[in-house]
C-alpha positions, 0 to 999 in steps of 0.5 A, spaced: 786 272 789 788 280 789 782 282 784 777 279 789 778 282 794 780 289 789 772 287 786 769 287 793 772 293 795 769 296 789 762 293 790 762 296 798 764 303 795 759 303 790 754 301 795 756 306 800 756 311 795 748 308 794 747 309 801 749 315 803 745 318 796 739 315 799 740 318 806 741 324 803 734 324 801 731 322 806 734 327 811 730 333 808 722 328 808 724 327 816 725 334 817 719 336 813 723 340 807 726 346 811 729 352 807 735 348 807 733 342 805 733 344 797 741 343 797 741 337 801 735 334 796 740 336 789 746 333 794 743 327 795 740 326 788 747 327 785 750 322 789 745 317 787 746 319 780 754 318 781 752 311 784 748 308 778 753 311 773 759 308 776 754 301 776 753 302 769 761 303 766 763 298 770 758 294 767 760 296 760 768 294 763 766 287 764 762 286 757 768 289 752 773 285 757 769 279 755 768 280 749 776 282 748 777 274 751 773 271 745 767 270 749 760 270 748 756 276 753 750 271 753 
């Protein structure tokens, strides 16, 4: 029951950690690429990037976990 709710935990941190990339983003499109927009551009873009990787080592811990067990991945 508690690694349930550890997991879900995770998922809304990673997804907002997604969001708050993709806003990033988006702000400089809205404020039609402002001299500061650059640095809100390379902000936003790192923490998308954050998202995706975490994503995928999270992914990796679930197969090796599976197969430590003895199980099949597919």
């Amino acid at each position: 029951m508690m690694t349930a709710f550890v997991t879900k935990t995770i998922q809304q941190i990673r997804g907002l950690i997604i969001l708050g990339g993709f806003v990033l983003l988006a702000i400089p499109f809205a404020l039609i690429l402002s001299g500061t927009a650059f640095i809100v551009i390379l902000i936003g873009i790192g923490l998308f990037v954050a998202g995706v990787t975490w994503k995928k080592i999270l992914w990796i811990r679930i197969k090796l976990s599976i197969l430590k067990r003895g199980g099949q991945l597919w």
